[in-house]
C-alpha positions in Angstrom: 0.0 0.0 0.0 1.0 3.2 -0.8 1.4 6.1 1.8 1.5 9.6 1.8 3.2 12.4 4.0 0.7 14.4 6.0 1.8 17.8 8.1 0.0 20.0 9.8 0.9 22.7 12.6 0.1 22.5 16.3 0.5 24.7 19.0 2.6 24.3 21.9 -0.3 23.1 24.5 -1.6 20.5 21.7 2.0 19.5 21.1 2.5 18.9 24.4 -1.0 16.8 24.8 0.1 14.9 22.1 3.3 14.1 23.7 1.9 13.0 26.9 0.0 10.4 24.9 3.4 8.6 23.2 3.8 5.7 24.0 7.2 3.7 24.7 6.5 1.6 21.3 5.4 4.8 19.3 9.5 5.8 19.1 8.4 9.2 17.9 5.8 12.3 18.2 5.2 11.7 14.2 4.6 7.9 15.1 2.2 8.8 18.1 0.4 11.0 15.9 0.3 8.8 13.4 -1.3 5.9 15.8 -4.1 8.2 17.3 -5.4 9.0 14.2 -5.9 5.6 12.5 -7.4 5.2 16.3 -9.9 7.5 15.8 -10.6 6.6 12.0 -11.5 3.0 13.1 -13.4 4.6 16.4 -15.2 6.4 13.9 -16.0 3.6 11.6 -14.2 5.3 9.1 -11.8 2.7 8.8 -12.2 -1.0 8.5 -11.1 -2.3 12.6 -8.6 -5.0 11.5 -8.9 -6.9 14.6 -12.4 -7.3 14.7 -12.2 -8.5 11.1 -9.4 -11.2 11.9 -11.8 -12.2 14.9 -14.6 -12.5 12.5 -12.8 -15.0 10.0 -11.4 -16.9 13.0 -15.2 -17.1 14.3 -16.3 -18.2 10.4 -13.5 -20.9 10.3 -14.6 -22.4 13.2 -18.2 -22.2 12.7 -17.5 -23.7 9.3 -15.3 -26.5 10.5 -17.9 -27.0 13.0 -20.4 -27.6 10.5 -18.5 -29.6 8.2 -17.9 -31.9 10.9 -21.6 -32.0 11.9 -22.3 -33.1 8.3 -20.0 -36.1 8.8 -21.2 -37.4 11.9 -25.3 -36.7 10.7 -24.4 -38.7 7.6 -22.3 -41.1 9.0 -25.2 -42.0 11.4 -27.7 -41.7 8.4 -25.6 -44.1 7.0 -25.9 -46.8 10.0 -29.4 -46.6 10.1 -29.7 -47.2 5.9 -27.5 -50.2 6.7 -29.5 -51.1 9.5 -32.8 -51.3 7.3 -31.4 -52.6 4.3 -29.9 -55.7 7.1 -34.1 -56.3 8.2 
């Protein structure tokens, strides 16, 4: 994905605000800045939350390897019971 350089000015007291918000992984003002605002975008629903989404395939693999192994147990006992009748 492509990015793009965005600047804008702040003022001292929302420069400081910002800073108290860094975090120790954030390495940098431009990277803390950077972080709260994809925050917000997601918060927002602006933005796709990519967690939620990677919980939300996990939870359709599951279901769907749940299901797939429903099918094989109904039709494996569908199966015994066909045997079963054609046996009387």
């Amino acid at each position: 994905m492509a990015t793009k350089i965005v600047s804008f000015r702040m003022d001292d007291s929302e420069l400081a605000a910002l800073e108290a918000l860094k975090l120790p992984e954030d390495g940098s003002i431009h990277a803390t800045a950077a972080r709260l605002l994809k925050e917000l975008l997601v918060h927002s629903g602006a933005m796709p939350n990519p967690a939620v989404e990677e919980v939300s395939t996990l939870i359709d693999q599951k279901v769907n390897q749940k299901l797939a192994e429903f099918r094989t147990e109904i039709q494996a006992q569908f199966e015994a019971i066909e045997r079963k009748l054609k046996a009387s």
